[in-house]
Structure formats: C-alpha cells, structure tokens
C-alpha positions as CSV (number, residue, x, y, z in Angstrom):
1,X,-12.9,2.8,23.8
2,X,-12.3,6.3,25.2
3,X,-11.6,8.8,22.6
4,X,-9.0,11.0,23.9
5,X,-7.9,11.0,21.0
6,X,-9.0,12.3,17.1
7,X,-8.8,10.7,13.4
8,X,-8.9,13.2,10.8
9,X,-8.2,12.2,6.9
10,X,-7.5,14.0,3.6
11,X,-9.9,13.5,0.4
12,X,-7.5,10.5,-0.9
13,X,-9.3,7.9,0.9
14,X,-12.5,8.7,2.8
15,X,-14.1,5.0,2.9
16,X,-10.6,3.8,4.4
17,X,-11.1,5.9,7.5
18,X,-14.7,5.5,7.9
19,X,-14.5,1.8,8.7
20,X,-11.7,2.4,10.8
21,X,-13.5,4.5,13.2
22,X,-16.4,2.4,12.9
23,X,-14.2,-0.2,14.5
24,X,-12.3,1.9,17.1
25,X,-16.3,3.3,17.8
26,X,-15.2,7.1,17.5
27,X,-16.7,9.5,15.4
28,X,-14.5,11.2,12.5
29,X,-13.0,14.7,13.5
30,X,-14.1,17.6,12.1
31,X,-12.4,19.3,9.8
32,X,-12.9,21.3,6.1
33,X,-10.8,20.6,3.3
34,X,-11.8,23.1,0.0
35,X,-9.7,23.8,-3.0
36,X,-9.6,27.6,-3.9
37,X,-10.2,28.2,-7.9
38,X,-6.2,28.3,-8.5
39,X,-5.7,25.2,-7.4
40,X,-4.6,26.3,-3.7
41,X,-5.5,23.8,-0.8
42,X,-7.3,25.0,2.6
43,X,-7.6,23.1,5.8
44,X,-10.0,24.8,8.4
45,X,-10.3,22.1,11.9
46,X,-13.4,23.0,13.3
47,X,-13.2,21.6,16.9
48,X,-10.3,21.5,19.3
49,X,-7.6,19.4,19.5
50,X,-5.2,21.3,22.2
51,X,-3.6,18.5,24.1
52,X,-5.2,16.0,22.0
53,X,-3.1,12.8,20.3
54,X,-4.3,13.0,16.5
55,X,-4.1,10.8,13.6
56,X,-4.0,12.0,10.1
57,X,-4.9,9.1,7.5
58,X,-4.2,10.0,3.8
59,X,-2.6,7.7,0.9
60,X,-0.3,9.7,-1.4
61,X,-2.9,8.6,-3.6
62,X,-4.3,8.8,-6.3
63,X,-3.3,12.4,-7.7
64,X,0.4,12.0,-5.9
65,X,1.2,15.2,-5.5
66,X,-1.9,16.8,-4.7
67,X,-2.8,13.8,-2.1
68,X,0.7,14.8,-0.4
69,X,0.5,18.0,-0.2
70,X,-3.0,18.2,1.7
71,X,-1.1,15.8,4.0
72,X,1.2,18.4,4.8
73,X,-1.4,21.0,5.1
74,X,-3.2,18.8,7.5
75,X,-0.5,18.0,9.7
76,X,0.6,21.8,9.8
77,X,-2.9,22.7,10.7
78,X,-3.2,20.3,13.4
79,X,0.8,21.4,15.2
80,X,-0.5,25.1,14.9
81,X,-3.6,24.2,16.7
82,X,-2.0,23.1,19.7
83,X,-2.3,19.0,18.9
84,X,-0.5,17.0,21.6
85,X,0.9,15.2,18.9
86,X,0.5,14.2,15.3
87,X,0.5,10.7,13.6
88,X,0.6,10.9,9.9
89,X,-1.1,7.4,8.9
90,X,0.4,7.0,5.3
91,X,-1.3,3.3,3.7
92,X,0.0,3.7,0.5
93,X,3.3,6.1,0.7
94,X,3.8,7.5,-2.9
95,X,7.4,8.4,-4.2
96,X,9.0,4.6,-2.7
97,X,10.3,3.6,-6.1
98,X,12.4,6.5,-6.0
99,X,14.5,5.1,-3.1
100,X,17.9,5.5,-4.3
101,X,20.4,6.9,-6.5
102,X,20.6,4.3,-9.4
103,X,21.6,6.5,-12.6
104,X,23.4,9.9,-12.4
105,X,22.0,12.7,-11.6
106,X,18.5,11.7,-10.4
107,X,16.5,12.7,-7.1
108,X,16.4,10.7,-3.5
109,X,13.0,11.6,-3.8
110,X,11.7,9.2,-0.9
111,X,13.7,11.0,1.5
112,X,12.5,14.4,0.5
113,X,9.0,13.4,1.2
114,X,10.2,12.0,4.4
115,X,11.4,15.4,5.1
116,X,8.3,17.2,4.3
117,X,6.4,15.1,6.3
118,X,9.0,15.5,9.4
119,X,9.2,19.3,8.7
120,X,5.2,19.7,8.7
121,X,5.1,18.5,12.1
122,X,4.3,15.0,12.2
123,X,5.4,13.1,15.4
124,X,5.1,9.7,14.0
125,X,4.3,8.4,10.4
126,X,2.2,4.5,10.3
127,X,2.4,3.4,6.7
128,X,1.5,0.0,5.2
129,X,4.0,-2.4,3.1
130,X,6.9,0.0,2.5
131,X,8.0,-0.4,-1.2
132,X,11.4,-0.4,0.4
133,X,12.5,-0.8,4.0
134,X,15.2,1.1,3.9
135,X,13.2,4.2,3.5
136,X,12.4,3.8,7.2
137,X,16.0,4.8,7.9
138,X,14.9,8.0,5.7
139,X,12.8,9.3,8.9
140,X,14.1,11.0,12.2
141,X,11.1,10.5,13.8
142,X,9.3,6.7,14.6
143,X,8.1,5.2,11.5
144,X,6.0,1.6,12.1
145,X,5.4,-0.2,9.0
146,X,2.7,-2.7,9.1
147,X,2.4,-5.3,7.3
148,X,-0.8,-6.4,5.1
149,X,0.4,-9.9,4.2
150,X,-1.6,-12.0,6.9
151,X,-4.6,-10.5,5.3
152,X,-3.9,-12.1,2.0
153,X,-2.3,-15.0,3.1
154,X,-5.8,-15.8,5.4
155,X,-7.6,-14.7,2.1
156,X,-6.1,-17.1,-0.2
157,X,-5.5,-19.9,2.4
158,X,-9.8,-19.9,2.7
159,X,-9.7,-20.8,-1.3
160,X,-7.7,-24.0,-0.1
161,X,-6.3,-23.9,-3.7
162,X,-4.5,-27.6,-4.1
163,X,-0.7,-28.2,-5.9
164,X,-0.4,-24.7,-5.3
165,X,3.4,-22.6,-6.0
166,X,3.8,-18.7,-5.3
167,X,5.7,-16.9,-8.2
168,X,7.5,-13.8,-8.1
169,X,6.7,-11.6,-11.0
170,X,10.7,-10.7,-11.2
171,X,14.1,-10.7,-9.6
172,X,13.1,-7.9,-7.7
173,X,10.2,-9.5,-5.3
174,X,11.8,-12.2,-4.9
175,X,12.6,-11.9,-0.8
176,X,8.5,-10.4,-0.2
177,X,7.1,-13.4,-2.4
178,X,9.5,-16.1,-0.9
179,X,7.8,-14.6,2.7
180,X,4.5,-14.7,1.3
181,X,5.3,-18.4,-0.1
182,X,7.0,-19.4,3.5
183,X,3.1,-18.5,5.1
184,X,1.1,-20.5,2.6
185,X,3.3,-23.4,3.1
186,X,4.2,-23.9,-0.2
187,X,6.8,-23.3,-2.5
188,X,8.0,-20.4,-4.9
189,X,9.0,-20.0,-8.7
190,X,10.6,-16.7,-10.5
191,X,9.9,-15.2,-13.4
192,X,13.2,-13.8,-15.0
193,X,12.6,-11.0,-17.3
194,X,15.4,-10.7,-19.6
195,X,16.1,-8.5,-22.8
196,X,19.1,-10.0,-24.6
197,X,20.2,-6.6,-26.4
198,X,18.8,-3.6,-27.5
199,X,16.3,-4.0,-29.7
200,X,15.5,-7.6,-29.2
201,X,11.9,-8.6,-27.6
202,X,12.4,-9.6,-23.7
203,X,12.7,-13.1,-23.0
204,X,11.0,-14.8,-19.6
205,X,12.1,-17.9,-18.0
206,X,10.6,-19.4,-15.4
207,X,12.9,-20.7,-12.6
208,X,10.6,-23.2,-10.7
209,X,8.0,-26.1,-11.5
210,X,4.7,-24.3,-12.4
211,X,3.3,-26.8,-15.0
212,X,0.1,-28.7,-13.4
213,X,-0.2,-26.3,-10.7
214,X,-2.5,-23.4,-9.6
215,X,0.3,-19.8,-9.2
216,X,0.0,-17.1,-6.8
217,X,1.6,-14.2,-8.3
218,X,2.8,-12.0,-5.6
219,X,3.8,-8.0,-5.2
220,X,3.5,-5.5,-2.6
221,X,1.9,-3.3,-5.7
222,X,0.4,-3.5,-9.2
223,X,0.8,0.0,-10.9
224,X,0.1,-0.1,-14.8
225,X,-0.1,-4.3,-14.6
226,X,2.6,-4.7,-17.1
227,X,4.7,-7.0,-15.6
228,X,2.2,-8.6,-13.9
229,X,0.3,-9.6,-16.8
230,X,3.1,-10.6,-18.7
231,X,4.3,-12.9,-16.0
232,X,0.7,-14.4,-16.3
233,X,1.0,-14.8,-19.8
234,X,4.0,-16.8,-19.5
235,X,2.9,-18.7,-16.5
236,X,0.1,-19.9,-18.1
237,X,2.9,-20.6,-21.6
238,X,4.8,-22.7,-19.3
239,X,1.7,-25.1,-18.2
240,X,0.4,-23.7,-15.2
241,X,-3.3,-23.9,-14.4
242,X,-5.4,-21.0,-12.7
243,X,-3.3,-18.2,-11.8
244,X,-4.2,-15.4,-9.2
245,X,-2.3,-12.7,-8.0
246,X,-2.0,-10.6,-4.9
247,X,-0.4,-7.0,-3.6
248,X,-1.2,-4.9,-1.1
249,X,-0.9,-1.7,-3.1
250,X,-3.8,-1.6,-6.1
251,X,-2.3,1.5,-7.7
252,X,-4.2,0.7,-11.1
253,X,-3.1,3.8,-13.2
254,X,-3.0,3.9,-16.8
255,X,-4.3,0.7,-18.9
256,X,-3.9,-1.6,-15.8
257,X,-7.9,-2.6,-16.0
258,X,-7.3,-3.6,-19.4
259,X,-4.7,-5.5,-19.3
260,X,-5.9,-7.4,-16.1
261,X,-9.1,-8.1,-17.8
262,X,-7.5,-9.3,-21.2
263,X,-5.4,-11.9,-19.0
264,X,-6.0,-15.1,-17.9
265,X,-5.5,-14.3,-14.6
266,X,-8.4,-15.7,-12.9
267,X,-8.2,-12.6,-9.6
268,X,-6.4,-10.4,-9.0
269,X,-6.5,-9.4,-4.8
270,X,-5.8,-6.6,-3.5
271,X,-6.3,-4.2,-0.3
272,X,-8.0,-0.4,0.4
273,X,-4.8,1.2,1.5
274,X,-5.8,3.2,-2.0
275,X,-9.1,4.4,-2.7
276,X,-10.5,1.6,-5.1
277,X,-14.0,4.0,-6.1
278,X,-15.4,2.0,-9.2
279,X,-12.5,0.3,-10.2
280,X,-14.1,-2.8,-9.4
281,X,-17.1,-2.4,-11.6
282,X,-14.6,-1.9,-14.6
283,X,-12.5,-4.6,-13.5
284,X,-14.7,-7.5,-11.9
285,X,-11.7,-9.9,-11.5
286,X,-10.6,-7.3,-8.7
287,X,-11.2,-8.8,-5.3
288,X,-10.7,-6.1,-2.5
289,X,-9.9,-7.2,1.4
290,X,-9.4,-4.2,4.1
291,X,-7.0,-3.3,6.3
292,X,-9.3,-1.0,8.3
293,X,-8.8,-3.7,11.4
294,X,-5.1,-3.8,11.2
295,X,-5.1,-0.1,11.6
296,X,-7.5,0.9,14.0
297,X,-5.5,-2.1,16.2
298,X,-2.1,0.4,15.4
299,X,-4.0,3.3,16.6
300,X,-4.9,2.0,19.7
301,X,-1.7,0.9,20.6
302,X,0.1,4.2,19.7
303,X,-2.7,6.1,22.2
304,X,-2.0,3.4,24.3
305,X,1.8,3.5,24.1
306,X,1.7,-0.2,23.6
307,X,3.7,-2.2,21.1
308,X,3.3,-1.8,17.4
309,X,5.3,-4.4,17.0
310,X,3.4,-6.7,18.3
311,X,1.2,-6.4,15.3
312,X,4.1,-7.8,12.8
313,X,3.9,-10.9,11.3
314,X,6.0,-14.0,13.2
C-alpha cells in the first residue's frame, strides 16, 4: 500500500496500533510523547507531515482524562504542523455514559469532549461501538462508527455452542443484544433488574427460556462487572447451562477481575479497542479478539475516500 499517509498514537494503546500498521505495511510515525515532573504533557513530531493525511489512534483509556488530553495535544501538534488533515481514531471513546441530561443539574459531558476534540483540530473522528449513537449527532465534523460485532459473532459462531439463547444483562441493551442475537440466529432473553423500594435487595427476572440452554450475555462494555456477574448468577439460578459473555469494550476497572473470576461464567470475550496489558494473566477466563483488521480496512478507505460505510454490518 503507498503510504502517503501517517499513523501516529498516544501511550493508551500502543499494541493496538502496532498490528494495525503491521497490516496496512507502514511503519509507525514518529513522534515523542514525555510527561514533564508536574504532570504536564509534551508532544514533539519528529518528521514531517505538511500536506500529509494523518491518523491519530488513542482510547480515552485507561487513565480517562489523561488518555484524552494527549489526544488533544496530539491532534494540536499535528494542525500546527501543517497536516493535510487529521483523523482522530478514538476505539474506546471515554465520557459516552454521560450522554444526556437525566437528573438536574448534571454535565452533557459527551458533547464537551466532542468539542474538544473538534476545537483541537481533528478533521474526522473513527471510534468503535459508540456507547450511544446519538453522540454522533454531538460532532460537526464526520464521525464513522464501526462496528465490532461481526468479530464476536464469527468468534462465538466457531464454538458452534448447541440450544444456545443471547441474554441482555438489562433493559438497557436490550436493542444491541437483540442485534447481536438476530446474527447468531438464535433467540434472546432479558434480565430485568428491579429494586422494589428503598432499602429492599434488587430482584431479577428473567424474561425468556434460559433453562437447559447454553447463554451469551451480551454488552457493548463491561466496566466494574457488576451487573454482568449478577446477571450470570441469576442465569445460572434460573437453569441455564454454560454461560459466556461478550462486549467490545473490556474497561475492567475496579474489582471486575474478581468478580469475573468468582462467577460461573465460563468466558468472558472481549476486544483491544482498550489496552488489555496483563489483565489476562489475572483473569484467564478473558478471551481477547482484535479489531486491528477492521481498522486498518477504515483507514484505507478514508485515504482512499472510499466508503466507510461499506464496512457496517448488513
């Protein structure tokens, strides 16, 4: 492939962006990043990228705020270099959840990022599995959101699990694990979380058949694995046999290896759009799949100016 173009990344999720210039067969730009004693962030790009269409790869992940910033460095380094333009390749895009205004008084914090990113001087923003589609409207520049699901779904179909149902861990997913359950070819079940009052332990009911049958819990991430291994727990209460679960997100803070490894969950999948370091060796019933040839394949067709589109699920 020519290379007219550069990949540079922040420190969030170096192995990501190796393997996706190993498959586009272009070496990694070059570029410092060094943290000054205070905390400060410098970005030094030693080679030049006048005229040049650059891509920036970096997670808001797993230090948030510190991951998102050095985005922002790196994109304002790159416009004030003379880049023809700058795509800001966001896998995992931190601050989703915060989507809207649900109680009073609290931030739109989604959009702000979405400003900061625009404001910095990106040209276009790639991200993976949005927590929330409607943060695409958040942008006023293109956003293409790709989806990870065919990677899971070709991943779990391989296991040719038999009698098989994908569940919903709430009310919630419901419309991402009905998609997920329409591609396996099989049928879903919800797990309704419920507290009756203050004060009273919550309550699950399954809505579905899961007894005598193999579950695929789905999300599109798994942050402390509290719901997730409650849902399991109460799968597995309700008769169901071996349960896995899958997401595209592996956020994995606080006590989630724990919990995951004190369930009977039997895997749990997920992909590198956050860094996974030795996660895996703490938690062996993690099973990691990569996304590096989904995104490489978006890269080329931005350069390209071909569809990105193309690469959505039918």
């Amino acid at each position: 492939m020519a290379s007219d173009f550069k990949i540079f990344n922040g420190r969030a999720n170096p192995e990501l962006t190796k393997e996706i210039c190993a498959v586009l067969n272009i070496p990694l730009g070059n570029m410092e990043v060094n943290t000054f004693p205070d905390g400060e962030i410098f970005i030094q790009i030693n080679e030049t990228v006048r005229g040049i269409d650059t891509f920036v790869i970096q997670p808001t992940a797993p230090r948030v705020n510190e991951s998102l910033l050095e985005l922002l460095i790196i994109i304002d380094t790159l416009k004030r270099a003379s880049a023809r333009r700058v795509t800001a390749i966001i896998p995992y895009y931190g601050y989703a959840r915060q989507d809207r205004k649900d109680q009073p008084r609290v931030p739109l914090t989604a959009k702000l990022v979405a400003n900061l990113i625009t404001i910095a001087g990106a040209d276009r923003v790639l991200t993976v599995d949005l927590h929330a589609g409607q943060i695409q409207g958040f942008f006023d520049i293109p956003l293409d959101n790709l989806f990870a699901t065919q990677i899971l779904v070709n991943y779990f179909k391989g296991l040719k699990l038999q009698n098989l149902v994908v569940v919903s861990p709430d009310i919630g997913s419901v419309k991402r694990a009905r998609a997920f359950a329409r591609n396996m070819d099989t049928l879903l079940a919800i797990v309704d979380k419920r507290r009756p009052k203050a004060g009273q332990a919550e309550v699950m009911n399954i809505i579905g058949e899961v007894e005598d049958k193999n579950v695929i819990i789905f999300d599109d991430m798994v942050d402390t694995a509290g719901t997730m291994t409650e849902a399991v727990v109460a799968l597995k209460e309700a008769g169901a046999l071996d349960i896995y679960a899958g997401c595209t997100h592996g956020v994995l803070s606080g006590e989630a290896l724990p919990r995951i490894m004190g369930s009977p969950m039997k895997e749990l999948v997920i992909t590198n759009t956050i860094a996974v370091g030795d996660k895996m060796e703490k938690c062996p019933k993690l099973k990691v799949l990569s996304i590096a040839n989904l995104v490489a394949q978006a890269i080329s067709n931005i350069y390209h100016n071909t569809s990105v589109s193309a690469l959505f699920p039918q």
